[in-house]
C-alpha positions, 0 to 999 in steps of 0.5 A: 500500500505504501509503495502504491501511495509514493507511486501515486505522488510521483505520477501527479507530479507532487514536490514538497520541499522544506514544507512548500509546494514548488509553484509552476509560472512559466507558460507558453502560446501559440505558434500562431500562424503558418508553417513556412519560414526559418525558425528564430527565438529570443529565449537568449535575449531575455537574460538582457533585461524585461521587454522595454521597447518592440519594432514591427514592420507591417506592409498593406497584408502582413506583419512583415518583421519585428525586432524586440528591445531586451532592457537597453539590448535589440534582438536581430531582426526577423523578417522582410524588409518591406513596409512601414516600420513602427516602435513602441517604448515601454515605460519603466517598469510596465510589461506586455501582460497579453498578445493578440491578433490575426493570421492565415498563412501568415501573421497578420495583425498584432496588438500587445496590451500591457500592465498599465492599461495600455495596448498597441495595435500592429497589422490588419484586422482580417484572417482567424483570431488568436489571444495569448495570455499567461497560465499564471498569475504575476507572470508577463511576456519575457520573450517571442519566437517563431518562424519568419522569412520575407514576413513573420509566419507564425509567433509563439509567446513566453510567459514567466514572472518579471524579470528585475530592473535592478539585477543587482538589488538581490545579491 
């Protein structure tokens, strides 16, 4: 009976330690989008800092590329060079809390909504609709992926608690 019950616990996945459960907050979303491109991803870049600043390129159909600012660091651009390019800039301390939009074969709009009420629209409202949001209480965007060639194909978000504006305050 005994070994069943311990078997049990392993199987659910349960973990005490020193009397706490051990608590999950990264989550992940999507891909959405389509299947062609070359795959790229920021999980690198995160270590740079919080998301402070985002690049997108849209032309008249799609959401042609993005580059994405890691504290004071940028990403490589992904993507074509056609389009407008338009930037946002976060305000200290605020994060991208949710991610929505629209794709076919492609990525098609893009609308990041923050901690602070704000939102930034990217793209055309037409093609299925997607809305990414943590799993997760606390947790915020901390970094993309996904596939993109002459436009963003498909994105994936990231999702885990904020990183700190002060990495040294904790040592």
């Amino acid at each position: 009976m005994f070994s069943f019950t311990l078997l049990a616990l392993l199987c659910c996945g349960i973990f005490v330690s020193s009397g706490n459960v051990l608590q999950r907050s990264s989550s992940s979303s999507g891909e959405y989008g389509g299947t062609g491109g070359k795959r790229f991803s920021h999980s690198g870049n995160q270590l740079d800092g919080r998301i402070t600043a985002i690049r997108v390129r849209v032309n008249r159909w799609y959401i042609v590329g993005m580059q994405v600012r890691y504290g004071k660091e940028w990403s490589n651009y992904v993507g074509g060079s056609s389009g407008d390019l338009e930037e946002i800039f976060l305000h200290p301390g605020e994060s991208i809390i949710q991610a929505s939009g629209k794709y076919g074969y492609y990525l098609r709009k893009l609308t990041f909504t923050t901690d602070k009420g704000r939102y930034f629209p990217f793209g055309k409202d037409t093609g299925t609709s997607f809305n990414a949001a943590p799993l997760f209480p606390g947790t915020v965007l901390r970094y993309l992926s996904g596939r993109s060639g002459s436009v963003i194909d498909a994105i994936a978000f990231h999702w885990d608690t904020p990183i700190s504006d002060c990495p040294s305050c904790g040592k």
